[in-house]
C-alpha positions as CSV (number, residue, x, y, z in Angstrom):
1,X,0.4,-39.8,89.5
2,X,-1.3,-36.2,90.0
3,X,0.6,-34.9,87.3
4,X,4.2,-36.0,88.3
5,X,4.6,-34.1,92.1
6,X,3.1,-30.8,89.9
7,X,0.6,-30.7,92.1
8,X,2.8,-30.3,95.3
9,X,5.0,-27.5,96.3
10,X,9.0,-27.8,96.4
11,X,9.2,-28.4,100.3
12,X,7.6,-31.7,99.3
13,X,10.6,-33.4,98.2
14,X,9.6,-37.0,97.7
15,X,7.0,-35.6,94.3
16,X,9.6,-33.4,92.9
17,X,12.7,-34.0,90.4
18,X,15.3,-31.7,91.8
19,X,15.7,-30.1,95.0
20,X,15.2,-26.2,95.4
21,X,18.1,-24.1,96.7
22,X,18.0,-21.7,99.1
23,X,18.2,-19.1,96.6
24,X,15.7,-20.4,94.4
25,X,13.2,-20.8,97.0
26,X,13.7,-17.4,98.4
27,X,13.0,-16.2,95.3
28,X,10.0,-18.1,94.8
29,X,8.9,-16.6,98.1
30,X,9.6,-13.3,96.7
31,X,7.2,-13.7,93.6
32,X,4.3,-15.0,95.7
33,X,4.1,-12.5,98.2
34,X,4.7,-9.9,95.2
35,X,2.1,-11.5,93.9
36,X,-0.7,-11.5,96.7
37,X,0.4,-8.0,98.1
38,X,-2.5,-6.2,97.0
39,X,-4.8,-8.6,98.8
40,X,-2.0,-9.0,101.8
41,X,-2.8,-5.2,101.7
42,X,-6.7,-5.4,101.4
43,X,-6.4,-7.5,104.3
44,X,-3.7,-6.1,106.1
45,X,-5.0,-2.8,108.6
46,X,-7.1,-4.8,111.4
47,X,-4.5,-7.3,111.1
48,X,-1.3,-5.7,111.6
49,X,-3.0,-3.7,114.3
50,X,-3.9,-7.4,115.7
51,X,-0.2,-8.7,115.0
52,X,1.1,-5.0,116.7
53,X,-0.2,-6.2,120.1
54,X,-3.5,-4.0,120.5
55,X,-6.1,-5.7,122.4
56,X,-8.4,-7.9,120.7
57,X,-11.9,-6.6,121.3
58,X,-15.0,-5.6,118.9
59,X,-14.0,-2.7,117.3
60,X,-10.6,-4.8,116.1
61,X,-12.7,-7.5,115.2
62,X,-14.6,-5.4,113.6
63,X,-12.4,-4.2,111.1
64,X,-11.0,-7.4,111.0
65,X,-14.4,-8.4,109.5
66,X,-14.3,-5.7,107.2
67,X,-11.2,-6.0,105.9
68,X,-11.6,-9.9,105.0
69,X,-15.1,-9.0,103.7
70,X,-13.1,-6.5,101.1
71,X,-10.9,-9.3,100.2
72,X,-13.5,-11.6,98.8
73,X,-13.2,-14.0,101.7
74,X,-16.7,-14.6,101.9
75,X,-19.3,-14.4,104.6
76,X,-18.9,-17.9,105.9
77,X,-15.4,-18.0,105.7
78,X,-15.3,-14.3,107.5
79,X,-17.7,-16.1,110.1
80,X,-15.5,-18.9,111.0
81,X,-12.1,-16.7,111.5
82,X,-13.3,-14.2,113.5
83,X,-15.4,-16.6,115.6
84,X,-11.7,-18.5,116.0
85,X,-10.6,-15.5,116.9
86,X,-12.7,-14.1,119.7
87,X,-12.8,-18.3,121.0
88,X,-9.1,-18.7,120.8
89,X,-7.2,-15.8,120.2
90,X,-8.5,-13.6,122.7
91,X,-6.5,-15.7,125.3
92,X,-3.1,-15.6,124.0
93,X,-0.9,-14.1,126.0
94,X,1.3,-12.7,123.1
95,X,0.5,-11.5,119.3
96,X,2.8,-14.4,118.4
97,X,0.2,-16.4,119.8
98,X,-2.8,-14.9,118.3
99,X,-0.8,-14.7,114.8
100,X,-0.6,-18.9,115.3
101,X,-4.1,-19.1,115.6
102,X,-4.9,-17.4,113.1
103,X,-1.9,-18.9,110.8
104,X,-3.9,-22.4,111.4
105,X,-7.2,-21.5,111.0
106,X,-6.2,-20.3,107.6
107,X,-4.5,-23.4,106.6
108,X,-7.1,-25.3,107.7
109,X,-9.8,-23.3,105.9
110,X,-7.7,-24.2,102.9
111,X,-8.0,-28.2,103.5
112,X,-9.9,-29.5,100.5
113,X,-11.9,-32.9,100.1
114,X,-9.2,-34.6,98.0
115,X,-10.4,-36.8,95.1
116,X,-9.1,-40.4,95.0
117,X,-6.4,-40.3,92.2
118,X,-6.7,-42.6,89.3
119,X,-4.1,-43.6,87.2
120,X,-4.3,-44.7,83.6
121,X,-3.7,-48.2,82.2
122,X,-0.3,-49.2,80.8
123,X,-0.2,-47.6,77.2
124,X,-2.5,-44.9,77.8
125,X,-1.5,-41.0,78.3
126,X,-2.6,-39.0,81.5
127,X,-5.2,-36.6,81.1
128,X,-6.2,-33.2,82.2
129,X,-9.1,-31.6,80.9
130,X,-8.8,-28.1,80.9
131,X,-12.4,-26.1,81.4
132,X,-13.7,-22.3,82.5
133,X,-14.9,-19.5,81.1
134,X,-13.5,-17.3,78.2
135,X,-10.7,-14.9,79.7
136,X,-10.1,-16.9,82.8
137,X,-6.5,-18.2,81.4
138,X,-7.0,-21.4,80.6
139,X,-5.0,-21.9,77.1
140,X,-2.4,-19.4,78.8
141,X,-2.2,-22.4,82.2
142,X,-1.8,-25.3,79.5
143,X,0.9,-23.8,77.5
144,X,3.0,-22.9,81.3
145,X,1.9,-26.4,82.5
146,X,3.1,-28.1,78.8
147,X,6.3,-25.7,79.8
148,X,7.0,-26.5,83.2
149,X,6.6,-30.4,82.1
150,X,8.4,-30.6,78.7
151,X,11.4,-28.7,81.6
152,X,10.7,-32.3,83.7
153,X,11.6,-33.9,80.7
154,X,8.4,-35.5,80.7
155,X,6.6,-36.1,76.9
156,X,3.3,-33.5,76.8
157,X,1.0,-33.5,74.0
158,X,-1.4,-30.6,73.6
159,X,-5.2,-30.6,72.3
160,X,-6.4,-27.7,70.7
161,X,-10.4,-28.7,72.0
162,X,-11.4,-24.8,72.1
163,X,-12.8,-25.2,68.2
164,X,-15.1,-22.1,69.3
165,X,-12.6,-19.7,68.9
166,X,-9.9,-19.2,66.0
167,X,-7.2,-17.4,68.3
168,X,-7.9,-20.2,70.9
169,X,-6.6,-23.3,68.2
170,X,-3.1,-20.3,67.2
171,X,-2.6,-19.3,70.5
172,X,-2.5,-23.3,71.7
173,X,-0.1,-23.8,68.4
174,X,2.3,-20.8,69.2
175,X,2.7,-22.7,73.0
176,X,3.5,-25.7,71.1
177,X,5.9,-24.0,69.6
178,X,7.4,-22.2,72.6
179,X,7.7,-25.9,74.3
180,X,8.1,-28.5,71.2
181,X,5.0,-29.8,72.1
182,X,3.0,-31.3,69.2
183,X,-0.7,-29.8,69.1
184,X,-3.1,-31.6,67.6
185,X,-5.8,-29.4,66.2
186,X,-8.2,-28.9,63.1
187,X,-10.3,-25.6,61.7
188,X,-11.7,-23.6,63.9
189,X,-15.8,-24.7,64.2
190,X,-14.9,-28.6,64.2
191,X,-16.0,-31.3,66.9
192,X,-14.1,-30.6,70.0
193,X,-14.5,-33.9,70.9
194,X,-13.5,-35.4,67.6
195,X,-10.3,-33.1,68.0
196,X,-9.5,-34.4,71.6
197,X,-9.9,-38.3,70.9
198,X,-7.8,-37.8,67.5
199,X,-5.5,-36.2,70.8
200,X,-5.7,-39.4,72.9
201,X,-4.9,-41.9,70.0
202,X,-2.1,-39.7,68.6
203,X,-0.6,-39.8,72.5
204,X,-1.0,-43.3,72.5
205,X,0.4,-44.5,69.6
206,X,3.5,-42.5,70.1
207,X,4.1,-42.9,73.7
208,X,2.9,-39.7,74.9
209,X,3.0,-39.4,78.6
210,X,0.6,-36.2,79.2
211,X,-2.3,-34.9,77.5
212,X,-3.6,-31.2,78.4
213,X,-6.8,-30.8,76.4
214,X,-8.2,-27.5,76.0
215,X,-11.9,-26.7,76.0
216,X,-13.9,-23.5,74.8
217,X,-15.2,-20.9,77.3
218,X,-18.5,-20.9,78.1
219,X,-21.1,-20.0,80.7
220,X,-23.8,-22.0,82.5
221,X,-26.4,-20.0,80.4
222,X,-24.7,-21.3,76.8
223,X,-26.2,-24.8,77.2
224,X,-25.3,-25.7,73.6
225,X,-21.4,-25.6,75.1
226,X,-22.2,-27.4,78.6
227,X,-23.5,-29.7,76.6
228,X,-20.7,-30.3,74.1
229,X,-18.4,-30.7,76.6
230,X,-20.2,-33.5,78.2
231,X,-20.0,-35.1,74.9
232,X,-16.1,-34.7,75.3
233,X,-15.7,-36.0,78.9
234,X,-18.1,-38.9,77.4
235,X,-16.0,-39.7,74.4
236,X,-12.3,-39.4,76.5
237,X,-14.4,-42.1,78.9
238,X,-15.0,-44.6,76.0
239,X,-11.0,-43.9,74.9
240,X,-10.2,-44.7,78.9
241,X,-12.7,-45.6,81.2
242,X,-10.4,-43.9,83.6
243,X,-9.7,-40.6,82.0
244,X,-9.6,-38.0,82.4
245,X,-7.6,-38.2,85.1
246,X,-7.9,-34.2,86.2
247,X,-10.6,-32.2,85.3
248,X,-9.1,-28.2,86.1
249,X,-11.2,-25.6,86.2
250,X,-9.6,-22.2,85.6
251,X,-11.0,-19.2,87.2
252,X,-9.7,-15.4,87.5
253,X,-9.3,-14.5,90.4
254,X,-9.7,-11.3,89.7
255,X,-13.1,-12.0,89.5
256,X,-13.9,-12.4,93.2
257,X,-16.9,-13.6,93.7
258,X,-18.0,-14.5,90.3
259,X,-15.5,-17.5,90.1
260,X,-17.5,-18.8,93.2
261,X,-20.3,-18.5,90.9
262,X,-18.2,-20.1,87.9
263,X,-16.9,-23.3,90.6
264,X,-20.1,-23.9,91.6
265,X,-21.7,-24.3,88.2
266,X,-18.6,-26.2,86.3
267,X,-19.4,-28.7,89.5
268,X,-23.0,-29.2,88.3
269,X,-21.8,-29.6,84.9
270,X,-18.9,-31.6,85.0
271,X,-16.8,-33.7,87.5
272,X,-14.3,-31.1,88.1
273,X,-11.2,-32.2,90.2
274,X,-9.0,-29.4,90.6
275,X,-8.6,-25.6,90.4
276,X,-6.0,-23.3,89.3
277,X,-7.0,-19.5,90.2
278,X,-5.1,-17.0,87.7
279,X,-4.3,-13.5,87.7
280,X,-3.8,-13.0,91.4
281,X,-1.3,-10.4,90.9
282,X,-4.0,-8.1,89.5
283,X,-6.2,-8.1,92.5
284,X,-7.2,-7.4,95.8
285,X,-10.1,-10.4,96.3
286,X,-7.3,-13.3,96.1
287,X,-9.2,-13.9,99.4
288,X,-11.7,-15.9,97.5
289,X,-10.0,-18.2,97.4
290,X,-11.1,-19.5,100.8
291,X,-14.4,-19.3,99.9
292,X,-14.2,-21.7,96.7
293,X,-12.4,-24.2,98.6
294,X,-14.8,-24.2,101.7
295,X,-18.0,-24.2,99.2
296,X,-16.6,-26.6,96.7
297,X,-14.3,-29.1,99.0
298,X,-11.8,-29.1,95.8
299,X,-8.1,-28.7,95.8
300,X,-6.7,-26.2,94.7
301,X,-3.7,-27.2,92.2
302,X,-2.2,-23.8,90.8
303,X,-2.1,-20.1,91.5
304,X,-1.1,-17.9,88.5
305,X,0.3,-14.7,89.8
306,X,2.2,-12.9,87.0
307,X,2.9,-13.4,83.0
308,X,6.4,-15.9,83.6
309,X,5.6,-19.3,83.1
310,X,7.2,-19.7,86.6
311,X,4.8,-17.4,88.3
312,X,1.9,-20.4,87.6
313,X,2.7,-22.0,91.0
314,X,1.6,-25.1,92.5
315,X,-0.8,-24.3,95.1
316,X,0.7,-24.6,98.8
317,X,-1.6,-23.6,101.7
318,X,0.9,-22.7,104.1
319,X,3.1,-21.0,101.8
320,X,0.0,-19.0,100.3
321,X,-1.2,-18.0,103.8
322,X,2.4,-16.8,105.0
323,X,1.9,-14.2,102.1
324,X,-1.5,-13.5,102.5
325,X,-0.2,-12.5,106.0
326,X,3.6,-11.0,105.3
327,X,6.2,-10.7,107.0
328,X,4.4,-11.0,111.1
329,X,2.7,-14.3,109.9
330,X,5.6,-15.7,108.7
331,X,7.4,-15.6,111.9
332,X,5.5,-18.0,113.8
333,X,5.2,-20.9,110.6
């Protein structure tokens, strides 16, 4: 199911429920690369000079390596473009050429491992279980994602699992409202778990097609929080052997680096399926997003790049790269 073609960009017609128009997805276009311009411009000196026609040698790649180092591309990732780059691009014949190599090599950095779907029995709700650290954006993704759904005309029933924090269970509640999509919650400090299954029986009972479960923030260091929420992927397992049926983790990233830190520890923690990297608007190091996906294999689902519950995307690598690059890389796609 992968959350009803959510999970797939427009162009991808068969997995959507109405076809973009020209107009629309120009102006789609328009809000990602507004989005990613400040790490299009991070990015963007070596690069244009690259895409102007001026010979590729080491000082240019160089900068190049610079530049991409600035944009929280990582060290690895860096590696493997500009190697590309002086093994392929230094014999094209045009920068049309050299702006298709390096068009690919982004895409393909971009490729993830992608899990095996699984889809719930007949009568059950599909479930994503919403994880990440405090700040990152996670209640802020469910109540766009409950929005974007409820829009499908698809049934959504949210789970107010972040018990840790009082403005987490109102904040959840005031979505709900927004969308008319029931929350189930209880006082702030009870069983998350408890919360979430009462969740999964309510959806059940009535019919409810998704459930988007939210989970307090926490950090690899608060093991008393780890460790609650493998109590709630253990007790959504005994509900449905096959749930939950996406595991998101949320990062900012804003954050650079540190959500490569934050991906690579919700892995150890948890069976984490997907990622959704917020706040891209804000920042110049949307270039980690390369790096996750190389270190971590996942996919990456969604990319949040403004307030709109429109500007929470679904995640296309050859869309996100034709931004990342502007208006030379697009020519050439």
């Amino acid at each position: 199911m992968r959350l009803f073609g959510l999970f797939k960009g427009r162009k991808d017609k068969q997995t959507t429920t109405a076809d973009a128009t020209p107009a629309q997805e120009r102006e789609d276009r328009a809000a990602l690369d507004s989005g990613l311009a400040r790490t299009r411009s991070r990015m963007g000196g070596g690069l244009r000079a690259l895409f102007g026609g001026r010979a590729l040698d080491d000082d240019l790649l160089e900068q190049i390596e610079e530049e991409l180092l600035l944009a929280d591309v990582g060290v690895d990732v860096t590696q493997v473009i500009t190697d590309t780059l002086r093994r392929e691009a230094k014999g094209a014949k045009t920068p049309a050429e050299v702006r298709r190599v390096l068009r690919s090599t982004l895409i393909d950095l971009l490729a993830p491992r992608e899990p095996e779907a699984v889809e719930p029995p007949p009568g059950h709700p599909w479930v994503m279980l919403v994880v990440g650290v405090n700040g990152s954006g996670k209640t802020t993704t469910i109540g766009k994602l409950a929005q974007k759904l409820q829009a499908e005309g698809h049934s959504v029933l949210l789970a107010a699992g972040d018990t840790f924090r009082a403005a987490a269970i109102e904040q959840l509640q005031q979505w709900g409202e927004r969308t008319g999509a029931p929350v189930i919650a209880q006082r702030s400090g009870a069983d998350s778990a408890a919360v979430i299954h009462d969740a999964l029986a309510h959806a059940r009972a009535r019919g409810v097609e998704v459930v988007l479960a939210d989970t307090a923030g926490r950090l690899h260091t608060q093991s008393n929080l780890m460790d609650e929420l493998r109590k709630v992927r253990r007790v959504i397992g005994r509900f449905d052997e096959t749930a939950p049926h996406e595991t998101l983790l949320v990062l900012d990233g804003s954050s650079g680096q540190n959500a490569l830190v934050q991906a690579r520890q919700f892995g150890e923690a948890v069976n984490v399926t997907g990622l959704a990297l917020t706040k891209l608007d804000g920042t110049a190091k949307g270039g980690v997003a390369f790096a996750i996906v190389r270190e971590t294999g996942l996919p990456i689902r969604f990319v949040g790049v403004g307030e709109k519950p429109e500007d929470l995307r679904p995640f296309d690598a050859g869309e996100f790269v034709d931004a990342l690059l502007g208006d030379q890389g697009q020519a050439d796609a």
